[in-house]
DRENGU-559694 format. One line per 4 residues: number of its first residue (from 1); for each residue x, y, z of C-alpha. Coordinates in steps of 0.05 Angstrom, whole numbers. Layout:
N
NUM = X/Y/Z | ... $
This chain:
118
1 = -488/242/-546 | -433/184/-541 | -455/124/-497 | -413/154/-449 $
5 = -440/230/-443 | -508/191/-446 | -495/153/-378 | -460/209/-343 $
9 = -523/256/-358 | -561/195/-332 | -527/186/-269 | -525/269/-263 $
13 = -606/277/-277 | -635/220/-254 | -601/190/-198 | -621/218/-136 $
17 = -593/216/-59 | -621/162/-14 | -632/117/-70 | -592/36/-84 $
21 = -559/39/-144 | -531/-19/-179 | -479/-11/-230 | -443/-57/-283 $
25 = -380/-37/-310 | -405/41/-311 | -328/48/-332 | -337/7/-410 $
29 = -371/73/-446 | -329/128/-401 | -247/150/-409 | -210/159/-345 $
33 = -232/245/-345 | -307/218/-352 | -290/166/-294 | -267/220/-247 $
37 = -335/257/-258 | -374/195/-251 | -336/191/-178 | -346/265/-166 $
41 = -418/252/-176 | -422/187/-142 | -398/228/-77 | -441/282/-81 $
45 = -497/217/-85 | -470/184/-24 | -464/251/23 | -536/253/3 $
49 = -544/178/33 | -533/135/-33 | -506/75/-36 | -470/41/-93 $
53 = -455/-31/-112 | -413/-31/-176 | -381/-89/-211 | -318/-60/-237 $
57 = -247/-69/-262 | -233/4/-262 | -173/26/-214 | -199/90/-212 $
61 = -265/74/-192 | -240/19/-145 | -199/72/-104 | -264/112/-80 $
65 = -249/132/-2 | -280/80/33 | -308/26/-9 | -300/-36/10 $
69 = -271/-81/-54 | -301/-161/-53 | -267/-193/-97 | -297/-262/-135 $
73 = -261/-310/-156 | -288/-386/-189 | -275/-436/-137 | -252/-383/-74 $
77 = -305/-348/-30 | -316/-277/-34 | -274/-236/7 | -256/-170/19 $
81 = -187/-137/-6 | -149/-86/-1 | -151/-36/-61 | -78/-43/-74 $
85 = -81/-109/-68 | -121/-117/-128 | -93/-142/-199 | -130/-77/-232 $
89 = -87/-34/-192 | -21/-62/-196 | -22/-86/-268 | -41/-15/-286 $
93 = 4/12/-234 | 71/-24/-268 | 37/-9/-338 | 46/63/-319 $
97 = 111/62/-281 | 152/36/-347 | 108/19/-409 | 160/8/-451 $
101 = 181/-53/-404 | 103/-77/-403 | 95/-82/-468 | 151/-124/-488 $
105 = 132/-167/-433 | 69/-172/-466 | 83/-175/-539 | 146/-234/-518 $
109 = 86/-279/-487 | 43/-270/-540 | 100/-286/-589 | 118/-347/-543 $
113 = 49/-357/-545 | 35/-361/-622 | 98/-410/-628 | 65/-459/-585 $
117 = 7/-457/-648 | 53/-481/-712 $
């Protein structure tokens, strides 16, 4: 099994309802299909009284129905936010309204960027 099938079976055969469970970036070993099944199966958890805490930059997993997103910044408090409020969603909600237009965004800073180096 990939890392990723490895944690889903985890999270499918071992994690039970009524039970804390803290997560780290559950999102780095899974593609956005595998993420939608993790969130499938973290609702099926939480109707059975689970409770999450996951540390995530994944918009997907961010937009569960009523989490409540802290965000924690160095130097600001931790505060809550609203989910399209967060840079995660809208950098990958322009990404995906014109890529084209993203990436030479991205590719002129970096180019900018590498002139300020000679």
């Amino acid at each position: 099994m990939s890392h990723g099938e490895s944690f889903l079976a985890l999270v499918t055969h071992r994690f039970r309802g009524g039970g804390l469970y803290i997560l780290d970036e559950p999102e780095a070993a899974l593609s956005p299909i595998r993420q939608m099944a993790l969130l499938v199966r973290i609702h099926q958890l939480a109707s059975e009284g689970a409770q999450f805490i996951i540390a995530t930059h994944s918009p997907l997993l961010m937009a569960y129905p009523g989490a409540i997103i802290l965000l924690l910044e160095e130097k600001a408090d931790i505060r809550s936010i609203a989910y399209e409020e967060t840079a995660h969603f809208r950098v990958t909600r322009d990404f995906l309204r014109d890529p084209a237009k993203s990436l030479a965004i991205l590719f002129e800073a970096h180019a900018e960027e590498e002139g300020d180096n000679y």
